[in-house]
C-alpha positions in Angstrom: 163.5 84.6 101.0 162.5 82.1 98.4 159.4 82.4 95.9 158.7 79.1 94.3 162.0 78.7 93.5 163.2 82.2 92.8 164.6 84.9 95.1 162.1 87.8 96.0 164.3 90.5 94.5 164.2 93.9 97.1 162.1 96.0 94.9 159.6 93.6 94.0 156.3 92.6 95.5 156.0 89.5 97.8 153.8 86.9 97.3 150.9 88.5 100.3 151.3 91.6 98.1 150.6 89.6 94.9 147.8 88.0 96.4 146.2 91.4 97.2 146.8 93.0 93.9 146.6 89.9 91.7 142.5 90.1 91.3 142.5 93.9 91.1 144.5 93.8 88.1 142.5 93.6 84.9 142.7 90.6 82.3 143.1 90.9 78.3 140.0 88.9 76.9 141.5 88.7 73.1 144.9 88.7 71.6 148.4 87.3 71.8 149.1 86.2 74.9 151.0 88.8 77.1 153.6 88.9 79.6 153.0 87.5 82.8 150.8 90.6 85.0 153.4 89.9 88.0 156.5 90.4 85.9 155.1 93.8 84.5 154.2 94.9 87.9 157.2 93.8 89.4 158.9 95.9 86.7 156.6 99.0 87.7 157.7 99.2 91.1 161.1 98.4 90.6 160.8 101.6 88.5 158.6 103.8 91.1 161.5 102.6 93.2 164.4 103.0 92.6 164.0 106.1 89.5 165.7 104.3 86.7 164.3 105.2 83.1 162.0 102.9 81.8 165.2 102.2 78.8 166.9 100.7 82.0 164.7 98.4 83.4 166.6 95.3 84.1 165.6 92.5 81.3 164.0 90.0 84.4 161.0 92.5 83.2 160.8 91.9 80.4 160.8 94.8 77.3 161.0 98.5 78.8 158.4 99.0 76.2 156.1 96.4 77.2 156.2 97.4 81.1 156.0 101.5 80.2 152.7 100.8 78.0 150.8 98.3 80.3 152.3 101.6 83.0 150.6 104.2 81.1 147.7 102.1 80.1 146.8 101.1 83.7 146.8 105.5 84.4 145.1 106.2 82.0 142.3 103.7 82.3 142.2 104.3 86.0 143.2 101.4 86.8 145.8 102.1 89.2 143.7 104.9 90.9 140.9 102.5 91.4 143.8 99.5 92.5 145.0 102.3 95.2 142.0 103.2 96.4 140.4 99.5 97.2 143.6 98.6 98.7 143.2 101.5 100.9 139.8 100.5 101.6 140.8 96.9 102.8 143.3 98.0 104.8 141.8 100.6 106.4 138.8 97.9 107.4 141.2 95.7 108.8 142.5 98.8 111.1 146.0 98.7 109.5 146.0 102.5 108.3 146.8 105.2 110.8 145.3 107.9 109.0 147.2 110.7 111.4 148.7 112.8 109.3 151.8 115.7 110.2 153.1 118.5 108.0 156.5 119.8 109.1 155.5 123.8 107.7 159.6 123.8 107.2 159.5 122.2 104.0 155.9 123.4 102.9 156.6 126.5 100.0 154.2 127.8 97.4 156.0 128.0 93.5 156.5 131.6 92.2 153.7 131.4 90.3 150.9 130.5 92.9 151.8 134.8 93.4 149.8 137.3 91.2 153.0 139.0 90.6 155.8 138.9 87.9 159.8 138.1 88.6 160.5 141.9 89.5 157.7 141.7 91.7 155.2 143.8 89.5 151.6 142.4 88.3 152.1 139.8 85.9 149.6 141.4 83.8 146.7 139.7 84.7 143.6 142.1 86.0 142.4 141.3 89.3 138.4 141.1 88.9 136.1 142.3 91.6 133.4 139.0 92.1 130.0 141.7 93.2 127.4 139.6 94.8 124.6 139.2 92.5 121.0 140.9 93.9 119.1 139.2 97.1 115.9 138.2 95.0 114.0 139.1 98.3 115.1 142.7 98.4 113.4 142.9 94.7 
């Protein structure tokens, strides 16, 4: 596959991807100019990807730095929350979500703390607290 002249790299978005996220992405009004917004996504998801640290993002990206701030940045700010969730939204209005959903209960485990007890199976030292209803104002 060729983008304008370059190969579409497998972890990397395509340019119908770009099209969809491009607007959703916000724009810096002031400062130096920055990296290109595509490059620094592309770097995200080649990170969400694949699992390499940010200190081994391939240089195509740009600085780790760079991508890791605009990362945390976009989290912070919502940003990619919001971008998910409007994505979701066009999709799902153009019937391309199958919202059907299956749990296999094989792989589904609670942690050792979501119990109210200690290692050796004791109480962990919290009190368990008896919630009494409050009085039926009508009975008054």
């Amino acid at each position: 596959m060729v983008d304008h002249g370059e190969v579409i790299r497998r972890h990397e978005l395509t340019d119908q991807e770009w099209e969809l996220l491009a607007p959703l992405i916000p724009r810096a009004a002031t400062g130096r100019p920055r990296v290109s917004d595509r490059q620094v996504i592309n770097g995200m998801v080649y990170k969400i990807r694949t699992g390499f640290s940010w200190r081994d993002l391939p240089e195509r990206y740009g600085s780790w730095q760079t991508v890791y701030t605009r990362f945390r940045r976009y989290a912070l700010d919502g940003v990619s929350t919001r971008t998910l969730q409007q994505t979701q939204a066009r999709a799902d209005a153009a019937g391309d979500i199958d919202w059907l959903v299956q749990i296999d209960s094989t792989i589904v485990r609670a942690h050792q703390h979501a119990a109210a007890t200690g290692r050796n199976g004791g109480t962990s030292g919290r009190t368990n607290r008896t919630i009494t209803p409050s009085a039926d104002p009508e009975e008054a």
